[in-house]
C-alpha positions in Angstrom: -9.7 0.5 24.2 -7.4 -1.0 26.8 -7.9 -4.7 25.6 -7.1 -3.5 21.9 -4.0 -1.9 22.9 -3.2 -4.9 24.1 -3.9 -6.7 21.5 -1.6 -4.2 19.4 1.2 -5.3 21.7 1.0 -9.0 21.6 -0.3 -9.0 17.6 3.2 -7.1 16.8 5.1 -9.4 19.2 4.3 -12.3 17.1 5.1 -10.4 13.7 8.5 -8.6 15.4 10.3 -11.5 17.4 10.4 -14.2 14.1 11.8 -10.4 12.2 14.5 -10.3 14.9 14.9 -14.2 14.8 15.4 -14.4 10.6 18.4 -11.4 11.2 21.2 -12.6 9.6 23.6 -12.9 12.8 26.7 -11.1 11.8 29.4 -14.2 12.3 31.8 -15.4 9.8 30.7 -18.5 8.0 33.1 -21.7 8.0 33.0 -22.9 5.1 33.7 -27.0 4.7 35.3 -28.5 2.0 34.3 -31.6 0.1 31.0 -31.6 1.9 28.1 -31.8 0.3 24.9 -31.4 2.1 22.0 -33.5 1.1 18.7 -31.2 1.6 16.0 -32.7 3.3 13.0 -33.6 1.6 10.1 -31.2 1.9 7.1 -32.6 4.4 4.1 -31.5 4.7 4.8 -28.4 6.7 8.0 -27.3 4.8 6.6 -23.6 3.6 6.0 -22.6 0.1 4.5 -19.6 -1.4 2.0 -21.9 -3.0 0.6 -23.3 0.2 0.6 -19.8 2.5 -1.9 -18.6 -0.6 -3.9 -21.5 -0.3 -4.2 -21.0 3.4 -4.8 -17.8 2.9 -7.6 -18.2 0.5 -8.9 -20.9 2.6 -8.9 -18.0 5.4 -11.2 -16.2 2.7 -13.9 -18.3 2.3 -14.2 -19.8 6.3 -14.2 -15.7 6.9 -17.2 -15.4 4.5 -19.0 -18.5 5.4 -19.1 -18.2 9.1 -20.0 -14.0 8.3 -23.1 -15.7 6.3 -24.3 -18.1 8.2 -24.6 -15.7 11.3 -26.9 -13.2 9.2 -28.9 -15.7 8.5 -29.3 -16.9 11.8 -29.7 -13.4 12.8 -32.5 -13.1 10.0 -34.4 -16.0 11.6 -34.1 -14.5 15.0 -31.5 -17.2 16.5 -28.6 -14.7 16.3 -27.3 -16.1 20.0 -27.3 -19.7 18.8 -23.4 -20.3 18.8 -22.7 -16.5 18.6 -19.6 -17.1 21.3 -18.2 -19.9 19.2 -18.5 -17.9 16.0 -17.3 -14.9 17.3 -14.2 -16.8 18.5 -13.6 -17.8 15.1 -14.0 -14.9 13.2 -11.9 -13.1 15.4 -8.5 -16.0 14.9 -9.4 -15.5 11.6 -9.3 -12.0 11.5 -5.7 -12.3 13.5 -4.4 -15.0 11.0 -5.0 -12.8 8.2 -2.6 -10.0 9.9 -0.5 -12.8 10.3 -1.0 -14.2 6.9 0.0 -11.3 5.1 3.4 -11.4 6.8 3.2 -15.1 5.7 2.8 -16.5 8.4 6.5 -16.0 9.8 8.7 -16.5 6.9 7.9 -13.1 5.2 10.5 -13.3 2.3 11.2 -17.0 2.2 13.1 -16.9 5.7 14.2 -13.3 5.9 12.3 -10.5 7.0 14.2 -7.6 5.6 13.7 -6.1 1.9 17.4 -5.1 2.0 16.4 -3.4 -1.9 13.3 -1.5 -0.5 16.4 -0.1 2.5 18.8 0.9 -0.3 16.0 3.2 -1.8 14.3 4.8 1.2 17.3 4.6 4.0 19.7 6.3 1.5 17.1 8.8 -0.1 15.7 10.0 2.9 19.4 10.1 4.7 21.2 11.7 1.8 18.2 13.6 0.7 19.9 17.6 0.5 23.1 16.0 -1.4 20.4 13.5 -3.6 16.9 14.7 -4.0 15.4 12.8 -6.8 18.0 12.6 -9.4 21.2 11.7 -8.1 20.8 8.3 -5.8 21.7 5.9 -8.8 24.7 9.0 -10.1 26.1 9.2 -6.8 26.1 5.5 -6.2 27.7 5.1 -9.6 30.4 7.3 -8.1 30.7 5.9 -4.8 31.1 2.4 -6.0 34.3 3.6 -8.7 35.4 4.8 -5.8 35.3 1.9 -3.5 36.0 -1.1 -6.3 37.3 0.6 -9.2 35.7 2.5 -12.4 36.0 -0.8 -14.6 33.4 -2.2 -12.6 31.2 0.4 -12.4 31.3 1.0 -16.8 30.6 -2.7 -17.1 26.9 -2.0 -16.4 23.8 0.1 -16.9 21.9 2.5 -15.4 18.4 4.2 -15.2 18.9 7.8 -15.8 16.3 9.0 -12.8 17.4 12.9 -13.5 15.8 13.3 -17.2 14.8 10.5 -19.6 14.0 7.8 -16.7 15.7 5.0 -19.3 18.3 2.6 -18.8 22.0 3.8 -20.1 25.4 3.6 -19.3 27.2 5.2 -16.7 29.7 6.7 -18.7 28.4 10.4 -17.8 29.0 10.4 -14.3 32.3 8.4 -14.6 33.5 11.0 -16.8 32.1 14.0 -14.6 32.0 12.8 -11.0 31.6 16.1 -9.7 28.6 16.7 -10.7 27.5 14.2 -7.7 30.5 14.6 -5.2 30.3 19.2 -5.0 26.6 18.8 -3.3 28.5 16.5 -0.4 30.7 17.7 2.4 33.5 15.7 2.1 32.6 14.4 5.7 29.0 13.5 4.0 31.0 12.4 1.1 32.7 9.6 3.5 29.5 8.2 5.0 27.7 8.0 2.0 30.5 5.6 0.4 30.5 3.5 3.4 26.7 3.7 3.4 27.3 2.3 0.0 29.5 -0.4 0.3 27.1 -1.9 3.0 24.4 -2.0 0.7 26.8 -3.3 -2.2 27.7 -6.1 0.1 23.8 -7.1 1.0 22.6 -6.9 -2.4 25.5 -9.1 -3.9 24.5 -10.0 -7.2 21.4 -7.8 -7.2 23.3 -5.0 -6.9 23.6 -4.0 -10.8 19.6 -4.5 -11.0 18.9 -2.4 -8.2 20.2 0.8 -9.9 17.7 0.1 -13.1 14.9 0.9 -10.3 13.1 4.1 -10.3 14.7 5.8 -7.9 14.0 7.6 -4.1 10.2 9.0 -4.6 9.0 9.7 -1.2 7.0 13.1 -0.8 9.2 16.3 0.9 6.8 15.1 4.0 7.5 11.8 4.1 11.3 12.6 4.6 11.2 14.2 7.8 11.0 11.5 10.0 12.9 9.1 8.1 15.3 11.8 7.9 15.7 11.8 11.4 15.8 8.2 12.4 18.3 7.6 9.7 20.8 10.4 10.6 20.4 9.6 14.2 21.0 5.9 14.1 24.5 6.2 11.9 25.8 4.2 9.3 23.9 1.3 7.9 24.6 -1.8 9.0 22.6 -4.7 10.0 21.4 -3.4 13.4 20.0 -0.1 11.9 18.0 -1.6 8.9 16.4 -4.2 11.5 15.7 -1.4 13.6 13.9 0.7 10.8 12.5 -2.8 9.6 10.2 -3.1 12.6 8.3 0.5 12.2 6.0 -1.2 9.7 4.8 -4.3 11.2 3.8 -2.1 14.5 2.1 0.5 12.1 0.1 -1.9 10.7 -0.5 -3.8 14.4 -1.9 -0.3 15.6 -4.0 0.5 12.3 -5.6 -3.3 12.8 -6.3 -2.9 16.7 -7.8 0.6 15.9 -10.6 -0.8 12.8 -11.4 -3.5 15.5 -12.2 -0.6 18.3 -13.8 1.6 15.7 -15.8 -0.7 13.7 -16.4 -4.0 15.5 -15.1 -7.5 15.2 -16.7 -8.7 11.9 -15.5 -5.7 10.1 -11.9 -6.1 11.5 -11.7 -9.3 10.0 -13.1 -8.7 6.7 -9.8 -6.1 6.3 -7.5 -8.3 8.0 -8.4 -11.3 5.7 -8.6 -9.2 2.4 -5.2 -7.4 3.5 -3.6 -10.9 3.5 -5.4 -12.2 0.0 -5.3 -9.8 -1.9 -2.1 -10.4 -4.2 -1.4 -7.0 -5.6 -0.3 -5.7 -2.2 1.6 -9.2 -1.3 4.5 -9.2 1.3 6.9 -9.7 -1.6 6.5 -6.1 -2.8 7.6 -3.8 0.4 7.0 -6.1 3.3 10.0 -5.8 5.7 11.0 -1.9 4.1 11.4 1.2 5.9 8.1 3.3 6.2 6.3 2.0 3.6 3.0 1.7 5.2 2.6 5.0 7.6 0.6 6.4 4.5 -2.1 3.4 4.6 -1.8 3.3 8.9 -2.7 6.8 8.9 -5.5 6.9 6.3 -7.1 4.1 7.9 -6.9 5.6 11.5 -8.0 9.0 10.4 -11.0 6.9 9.2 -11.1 5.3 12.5 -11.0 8.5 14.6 -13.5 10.2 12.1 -16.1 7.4 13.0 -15.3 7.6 16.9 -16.4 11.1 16.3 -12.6 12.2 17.0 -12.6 14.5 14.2 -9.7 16.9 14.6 -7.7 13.7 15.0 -8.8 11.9 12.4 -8.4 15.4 9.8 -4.7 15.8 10.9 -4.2 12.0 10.3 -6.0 11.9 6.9 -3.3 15.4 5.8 -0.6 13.6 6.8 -1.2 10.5 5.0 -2.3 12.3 1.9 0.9 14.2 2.8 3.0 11.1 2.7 2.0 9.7 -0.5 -0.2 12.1 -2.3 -3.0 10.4 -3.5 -4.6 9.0 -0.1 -5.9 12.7 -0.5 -9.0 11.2 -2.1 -9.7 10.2 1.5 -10.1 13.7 2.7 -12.4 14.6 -0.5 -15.3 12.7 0.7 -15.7 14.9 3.7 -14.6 18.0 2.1 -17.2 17.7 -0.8 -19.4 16.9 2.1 -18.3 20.2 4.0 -18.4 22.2 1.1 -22.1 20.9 0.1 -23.2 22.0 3.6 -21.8 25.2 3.7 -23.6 26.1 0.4 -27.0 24.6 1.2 -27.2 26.1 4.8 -24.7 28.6 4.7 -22.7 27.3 7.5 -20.2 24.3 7.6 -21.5 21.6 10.2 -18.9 21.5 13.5 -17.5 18.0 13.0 -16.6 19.0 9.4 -14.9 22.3 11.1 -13.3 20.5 13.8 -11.9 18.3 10.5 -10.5 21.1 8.1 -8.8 22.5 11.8 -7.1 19.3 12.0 -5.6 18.8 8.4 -4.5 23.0 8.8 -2.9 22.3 11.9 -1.0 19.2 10.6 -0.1 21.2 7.1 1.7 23.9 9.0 3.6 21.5 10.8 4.6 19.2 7.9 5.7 22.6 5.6 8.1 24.1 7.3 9.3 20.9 8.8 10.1 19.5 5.3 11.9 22.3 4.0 14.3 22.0 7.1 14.8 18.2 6.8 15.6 18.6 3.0 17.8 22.3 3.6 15.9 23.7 1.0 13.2 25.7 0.5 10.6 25.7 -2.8 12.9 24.4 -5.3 12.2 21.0 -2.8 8.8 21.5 -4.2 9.6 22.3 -7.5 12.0 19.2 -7.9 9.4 16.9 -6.4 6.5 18.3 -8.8 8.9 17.5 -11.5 9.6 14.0 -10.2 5.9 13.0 -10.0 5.1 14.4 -13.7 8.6 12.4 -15.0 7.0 9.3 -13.2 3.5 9.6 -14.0 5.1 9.8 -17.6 6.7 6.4 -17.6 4.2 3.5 -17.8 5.4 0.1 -15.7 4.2 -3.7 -15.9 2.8 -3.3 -12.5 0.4 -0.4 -13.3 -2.9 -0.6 -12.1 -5.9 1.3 -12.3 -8.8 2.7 -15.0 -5.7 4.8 -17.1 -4.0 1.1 -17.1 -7.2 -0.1 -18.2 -7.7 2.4 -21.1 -4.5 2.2 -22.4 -4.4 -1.5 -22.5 -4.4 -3.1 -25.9 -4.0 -6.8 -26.5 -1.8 -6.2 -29.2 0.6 -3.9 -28.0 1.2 -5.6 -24.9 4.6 -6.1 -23.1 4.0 -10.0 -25.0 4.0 -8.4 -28.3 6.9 -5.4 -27.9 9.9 -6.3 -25.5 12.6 -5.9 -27.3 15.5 -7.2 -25.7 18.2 -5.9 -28.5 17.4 -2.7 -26.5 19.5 -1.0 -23.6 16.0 -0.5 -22.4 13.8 -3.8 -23.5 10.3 -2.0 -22.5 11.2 1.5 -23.9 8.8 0.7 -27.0 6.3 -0.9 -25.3 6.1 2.4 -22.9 5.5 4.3 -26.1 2.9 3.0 -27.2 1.0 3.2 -23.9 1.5 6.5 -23.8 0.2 7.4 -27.3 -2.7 5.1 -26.3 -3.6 7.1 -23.3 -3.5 9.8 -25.4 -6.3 8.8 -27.5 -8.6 8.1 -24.9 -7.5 11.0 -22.1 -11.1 12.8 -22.4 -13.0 9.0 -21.8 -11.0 8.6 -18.7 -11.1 12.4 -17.4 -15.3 12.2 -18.0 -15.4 9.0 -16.3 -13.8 10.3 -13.3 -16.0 13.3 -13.2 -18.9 10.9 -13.6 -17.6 8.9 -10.7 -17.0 11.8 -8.5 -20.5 13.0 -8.9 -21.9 8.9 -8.3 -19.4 9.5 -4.9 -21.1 13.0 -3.9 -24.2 12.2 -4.4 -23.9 8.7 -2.4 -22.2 10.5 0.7 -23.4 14.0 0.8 -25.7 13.5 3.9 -23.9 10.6 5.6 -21.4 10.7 8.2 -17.5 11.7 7.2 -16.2 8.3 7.7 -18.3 7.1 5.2 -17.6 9.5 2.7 -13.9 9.2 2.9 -14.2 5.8 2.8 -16.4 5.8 -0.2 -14.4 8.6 -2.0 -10.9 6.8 -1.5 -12.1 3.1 -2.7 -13.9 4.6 -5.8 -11.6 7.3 -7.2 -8.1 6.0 -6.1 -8.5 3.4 -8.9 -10.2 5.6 -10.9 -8.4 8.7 -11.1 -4.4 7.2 -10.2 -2.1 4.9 -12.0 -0.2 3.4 -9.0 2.0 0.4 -8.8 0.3 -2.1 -7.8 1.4 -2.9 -3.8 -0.3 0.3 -3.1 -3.6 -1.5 -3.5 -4.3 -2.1 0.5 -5.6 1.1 0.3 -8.8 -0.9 -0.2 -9.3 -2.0 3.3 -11.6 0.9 4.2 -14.0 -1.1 1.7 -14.6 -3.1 4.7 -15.9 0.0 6.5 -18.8 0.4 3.9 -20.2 -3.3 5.5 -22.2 -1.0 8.1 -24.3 0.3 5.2 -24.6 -2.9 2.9 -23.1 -6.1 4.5 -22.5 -7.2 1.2 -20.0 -5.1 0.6 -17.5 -7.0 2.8 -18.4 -10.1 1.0 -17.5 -8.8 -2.2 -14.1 -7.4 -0.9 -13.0 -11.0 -0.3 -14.0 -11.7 -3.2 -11.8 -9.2 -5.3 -8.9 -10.5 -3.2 -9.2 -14.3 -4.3 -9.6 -12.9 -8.1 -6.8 -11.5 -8.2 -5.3 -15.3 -7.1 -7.6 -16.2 -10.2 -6.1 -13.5 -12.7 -2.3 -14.5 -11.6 -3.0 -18.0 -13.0 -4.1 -17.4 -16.2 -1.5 -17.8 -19.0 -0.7 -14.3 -19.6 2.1 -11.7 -19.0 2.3 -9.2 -15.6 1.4 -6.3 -17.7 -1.6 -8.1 -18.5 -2.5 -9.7 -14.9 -2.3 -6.2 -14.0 -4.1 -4.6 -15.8 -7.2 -7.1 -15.2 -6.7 -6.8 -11.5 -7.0 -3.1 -11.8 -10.4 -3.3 -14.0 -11.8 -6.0 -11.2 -10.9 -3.2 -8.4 -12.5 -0.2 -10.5 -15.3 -2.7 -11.2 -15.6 -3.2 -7.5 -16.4 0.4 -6.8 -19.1 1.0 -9.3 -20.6 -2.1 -8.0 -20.2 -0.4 -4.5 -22.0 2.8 -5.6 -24.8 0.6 -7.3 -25.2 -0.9 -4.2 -25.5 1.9 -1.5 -28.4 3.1 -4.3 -30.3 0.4 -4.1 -33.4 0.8 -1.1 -32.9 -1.2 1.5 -34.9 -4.1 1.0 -37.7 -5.1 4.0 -36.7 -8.0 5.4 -38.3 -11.0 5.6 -40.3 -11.0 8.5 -39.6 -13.8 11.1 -42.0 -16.6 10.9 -44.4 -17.2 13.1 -47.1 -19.7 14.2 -50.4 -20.3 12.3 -53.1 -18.7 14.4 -56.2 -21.1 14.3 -59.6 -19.1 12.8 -61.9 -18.5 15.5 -65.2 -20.3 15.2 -68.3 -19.1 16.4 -70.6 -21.0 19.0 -73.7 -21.7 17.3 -76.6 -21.3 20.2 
């Protein structure tokens, strides 16, 4: 364990010093006159987007040919010929993938921090008891007349986040600024404007686009810490967001170092590589934000610890990520189907399955109460974030994935065929009609998912927990969620199911450079989308097909002709 912990350290030291480099040092800029700077011509080792992907991709298939060429060798009984050299290369492979997905260094073309992803989660976690889920964009509106003067502010739109989740004017609030301002002290009132301005001033010309967003939707859980670091570190400024910018890249160090120690080298860079390929999850989407990934760090550790046999651990780790995003809970339904099945058959639930369940109890009671004091509320908290999550689940988006996507995808009533930019809100038709599509087909997709969740029972019921939440989560995430579609690295316990079928791992790759394939053909997002999200729920039933199958005898190893034994004639 010692040598992955430091591995941890220097794996996020590479990621964390080019983060602190590509700050944006805080100097004024002199500005020349008459100058015009010629730009140098790109060489061969100027970065584009286009050549970390192919590197990437060419990651993918070294990754998979070295992993099949040792089985073989293993199959023919020569598994030490050049096992230190391939093991060497797996392993930098496995570490350029980590790296890869931060690409390589230049995260988001030179700067590390998603200064939109900040606005979002520093202000809706800090602000949370005056905000909740309805007022961020209101109160900004506010704020900003405030600061620069109401003109400004009417000029553009707004998504209404409290009730229709459209994009409208912000001639409400103007008119009725109260209805933001009596929830805040007036000291609160003075930090969240110069909160504000800072994030005016770092957005720039983005600004106006960032209120047509969806809002703050982290989970009442999810706030707490972020809740503290936040009001702890004072008003934003560059400093602070770089500061909160950095928890990532070391949650997903740790979560990396811990697959290595719990499920070996090969494994460890199967994730790592299909982490940086897979394009749904990209760097672009919430790479350099504030606590974006705890949710995936701690689902895969809870994994981790359930297969090191560390169960209480790993059933505390697997609440709190479910916890954090709600529907990692598909994780913890593997072993609680498995728990459950036990208890009935043999009227008693097996210890590791108890030690699990004490574990996700123990870190329930402590994320409850501790929510309701970071958000000064008490059920209502729960109420308004119900109500959030229906609202949301309610309004389709281009970046959908999943089997609802997938159902309530028609190639005529695409995003193509019904933007309609005479609109305030160009998609609002096109959202429409997905919905009254779903609707057609809501029993298909709620028998499918029973259908997969009895495939998933019946595949894991006697194996070991880490297996069934890995199983579980892979399979009926897709299946049973519509989630945007940088969520999707909450594949990488695929990996995991390699110690069953080997396969497996392959195929994961696999999906990752398909999705490359899908983004070039000449369609629309919604589209590319949706066809990554069938290739992922594809993936899974071609998972559970696979752990059905027998295992197959293997080929025995060859070995010499024995001559036929005459007889001695006397």
């Amino acid at each position: 364990m010692r040598r992955f912990v430091r591995a941890a350290v220097l794996g996020f030291a590479l990621i964390a010093l080019p983060a602190i480099a590509s700050a944006e040092a805080q100097v004024p800029a002199v500005q020349l006159q008459n100058v015009q700077k010629t730009p140098p011509k790109p060489g061969i080792f100027h970065y584009t987007e286009a050549k970390a992907n192919a590197l990437k991709l060419a990651g993918a298939v070294a990754l998979a040919a070295l992993l099949v060429w040792g089985w073989n060798l293993e199959e023919k009984g020569e598994g030490k010929k050049y096992r230190r050299q391939r093991r060497l290369a797996i392993g930098l492979l496995g570490v350029l993938g980590v790296f890869g997905w931060f690409n390589y260094g230049k995260f988001h073309s030179g700067k590390f921090i998603h200064i939109w992803e900040h606005y979002h989660y520093y202000m809706g976690s800090k602000y949370f008891p005056e905000l909740r889920y309805t007022r961020l964009y209101e109160c900004s509106a506010v704020a900003e007349a405030e600061l620069y003067g109401k003109e400004r502010v009417a000029r553009r739109t707004m998504r209404d986040i409290a009730e229709t989740n459209l994009i409208g004017s912000t001639d409400a609030i103007l008119a009725h600024p109260e209805k933001c301002t009596s929830h805040f002290t007036p000291a609160r009132w003075e930090a969240f404007k110069k909160d504000t301005a800072y994030f005016i001033r770092k957005l720039g010309g983005r600004w106006a686009n960032s209120q047509k967003d969806h809002g703050y939707n982290g989970t009442p859980w999810w706030s707490i810490v972020p809740s503290l670091l936040t009001n702890a570190l004072g008003e934003a400024n560059d400093r602070t967001i770089l500061l909160l910018g950095i928890l990532d890249p070391l949650l997903i160090v740790l979560m990396f170092v811990g697959i290595g120690w719990a499920f070996g080298l090969e494994i460890f860079a199967v994730a790592a590589t299909f982490f940086a390929v897979n394009f749904p999850s990209r760097f672009y989407w919430n790479g350099g934000a504030f606590l974006r990934y705890d949710y995936l760090a701690l689902s895969v550790l809870g994994i981790c610890m359930l297969r090191k046999k560390k169960d209480a651990l790993g059933g505390a780790m697997l609440a709190a990520g479910a916890a954090f995003r709600i529907f990692p809970v598909f994780f913890a339904v593997g072993p609680a189907m498995q728990g459950l099945w036990r208890w009935v058959k043999e009227k008693a639930m097996p210890r590791s399955h108890r030690r699990i369940l004490v574990g996700a109890l123990v870190a329930t009671a402590i994320l409850v109460p501790g929510s309701m004091i970071a958000a000064r509320g008490g059920i209502e908290v729960y109420q308004d974030f119900t109500r959030n999550t229906l609202k949301h689940a309610e309004t389709p988006l281009t970046n959908h994935m999943g089997l609802r996507t997938v159902l309530s995808w028609r190639p005529w009533s695409n995003a193509r065929h019904l933007k309609d930019e005479t609109l305030v809100d160009p998609f609002q038709v096109w959202k429409e009609q997905r919905l009254a599509n779903f609707e057609r087909v809501k029993p298909l997709f709620y028998l499918l998912n029973l259908a997969l969740l009895w495939l998933v029972f019946r595949r894991s019921r006697n194996e070991e927990p880490w297996f069934a939440a890995s199983l579980a989560g892979i399979v009926m995430i897709p299946a049973a969620t519509e989630l945007t579609c940088y969520y999707y690295a909450f594949m990488i316990p695929a990996a995991f199911l390699m110690e069953k079928k080997r396969e497996i791992g392959l195929w994961l790759l696999v999906l990752g450079i398909g999705t490359h394939a899908i983004t070039k053909l000449p369609i629309w997002s919604d589209d590319q989308y949706m066809w990554m999200g069938l290739a992922t729920v594809a993936y899974g039933v071609m998972v559970l097909w696979t752990l059905a199958q027998p295992e197959g005898a293997r080929t025995p190893v060859a070995q010499p002709a024995v001559a036929p034994v005459r007889s001695r004639k006397k």
